[in-house]
C-alpha positions, -999 to 999 in steps of 0.1 A, spaced: 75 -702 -372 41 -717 -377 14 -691 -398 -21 -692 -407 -42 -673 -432 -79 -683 -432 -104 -653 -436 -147 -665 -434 -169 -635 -441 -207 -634 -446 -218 -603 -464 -242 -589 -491 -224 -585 -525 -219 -546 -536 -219 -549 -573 -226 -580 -597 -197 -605 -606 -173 -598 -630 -164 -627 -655 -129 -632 -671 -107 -652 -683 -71 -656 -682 -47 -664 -713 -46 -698 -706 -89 -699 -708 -87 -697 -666 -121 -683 -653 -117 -653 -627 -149 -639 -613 -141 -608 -591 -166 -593 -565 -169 -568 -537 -189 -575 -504 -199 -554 -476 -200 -566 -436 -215 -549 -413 -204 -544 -378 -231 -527 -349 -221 -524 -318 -223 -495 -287 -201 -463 -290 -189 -450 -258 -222 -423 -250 -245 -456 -256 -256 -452 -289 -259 -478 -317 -240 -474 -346 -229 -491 -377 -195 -501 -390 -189 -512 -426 -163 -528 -441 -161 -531 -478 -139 -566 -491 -126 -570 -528 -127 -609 -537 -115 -630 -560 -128 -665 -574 -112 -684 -595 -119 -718 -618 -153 -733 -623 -163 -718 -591 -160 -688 -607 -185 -696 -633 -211 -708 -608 -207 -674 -583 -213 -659 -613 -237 -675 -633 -263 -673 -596 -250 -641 -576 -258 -604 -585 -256 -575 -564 -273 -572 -528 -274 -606 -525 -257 -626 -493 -230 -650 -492 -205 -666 -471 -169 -666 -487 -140 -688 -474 -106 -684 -482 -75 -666 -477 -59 -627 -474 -34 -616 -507 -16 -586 -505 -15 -576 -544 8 -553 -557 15 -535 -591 27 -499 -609 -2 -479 -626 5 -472 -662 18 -436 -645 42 -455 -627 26 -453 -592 32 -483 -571 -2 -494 -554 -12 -521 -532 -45 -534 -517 -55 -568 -495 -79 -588 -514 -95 -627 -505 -85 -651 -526 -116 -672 -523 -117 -711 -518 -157 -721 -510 -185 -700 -508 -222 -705 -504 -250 -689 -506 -273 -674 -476 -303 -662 -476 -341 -666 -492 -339 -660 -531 -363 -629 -537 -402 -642 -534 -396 -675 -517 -393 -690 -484 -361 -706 -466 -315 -704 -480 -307 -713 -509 -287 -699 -541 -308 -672 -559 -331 -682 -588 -313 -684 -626 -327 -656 -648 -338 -677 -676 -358 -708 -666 -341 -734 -655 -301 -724 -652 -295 -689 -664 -269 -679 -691 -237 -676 -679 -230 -632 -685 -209 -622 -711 -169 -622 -704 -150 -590 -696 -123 -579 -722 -99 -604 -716 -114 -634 -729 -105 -654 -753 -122 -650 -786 -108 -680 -803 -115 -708 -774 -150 -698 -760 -158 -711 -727 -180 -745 -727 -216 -739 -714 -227 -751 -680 -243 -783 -693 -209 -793 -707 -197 -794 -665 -223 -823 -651 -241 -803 -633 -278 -819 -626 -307 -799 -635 -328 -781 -621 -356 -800 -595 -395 -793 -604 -399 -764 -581 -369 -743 -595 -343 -745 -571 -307 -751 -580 -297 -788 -564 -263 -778 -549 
């Protein structure tokens, strides 16, 4: 039997990333959107829906989503539904859906300006990426963003990708 497992949501982010890094010095940047859904209820009012998403990033993308995205901003994830399991430390067996994501970008006007584009870095030019979470490893640090080839930044500030 043939299956497919693609999940595209646009949303605003509901807290700032959250950098770490696996044993083997693997970036994971996980994140929560919301989406919101209006539509009619059945004595004609308007109302509002929300559906709250955890997400997962992992790699170099990682870094970027979090080196540019905080929270309340918008972006458009791509990727695919995990069903993650695991015992608590109480040995309660839990369970949630989560997106793994594959591609993102960003949506929306960056606060203050005009037209898309990815936010603006918080320290001229590209920001600095945000301290790790507990987890990362103390005796490889992580290579700044220059060390990736990214270009820099054009004259007017925004981010050329």
């Amino acid at each position: 039997m043939a299956s497919f497992n693609r999940v595209i949501l646009m949303g605003n982010l509901t807290r700032d990333p959250q950098l770490s890094y696996t044993p083997n010095n693997t970036a994971v940047c996980k994140v929560g959107i919301a989406t919101n859904r209006v539509f009619t209820d059945a004595n004609n009012e308007k109302r509002e829906e929300v559906c709250f998403v955890d997400c997962t990033i992992f790699g170099k993308s990682a870094e970027t989503f979090n080196q540019y995205m905080n929270k309340g901003r918008s972006v458009l994830l791509e990727g695919r539904l995990h069903y993650h399991q695991w015992t608590t430390p109480e040995g309660e067996k839990r369970s949630k859906h989560e997106v793994i994501v594959e591609s993102f970008k960003f949506v929306g006007a960056r606060p203050g300006a005009e037209g898309g584009g990815p936010p603006p870095a918080r320290t001229g030019g590209y920001a600095a990426p945000r301290t790790a979470a507990a987890g990362a490893p103390a005796s490889a640090p992580h290579p700044p963003v220059e060390d990736f080839d990214v270009p820099p930044p054009t004259s007017d500030g925004d981010i050329p990708f």
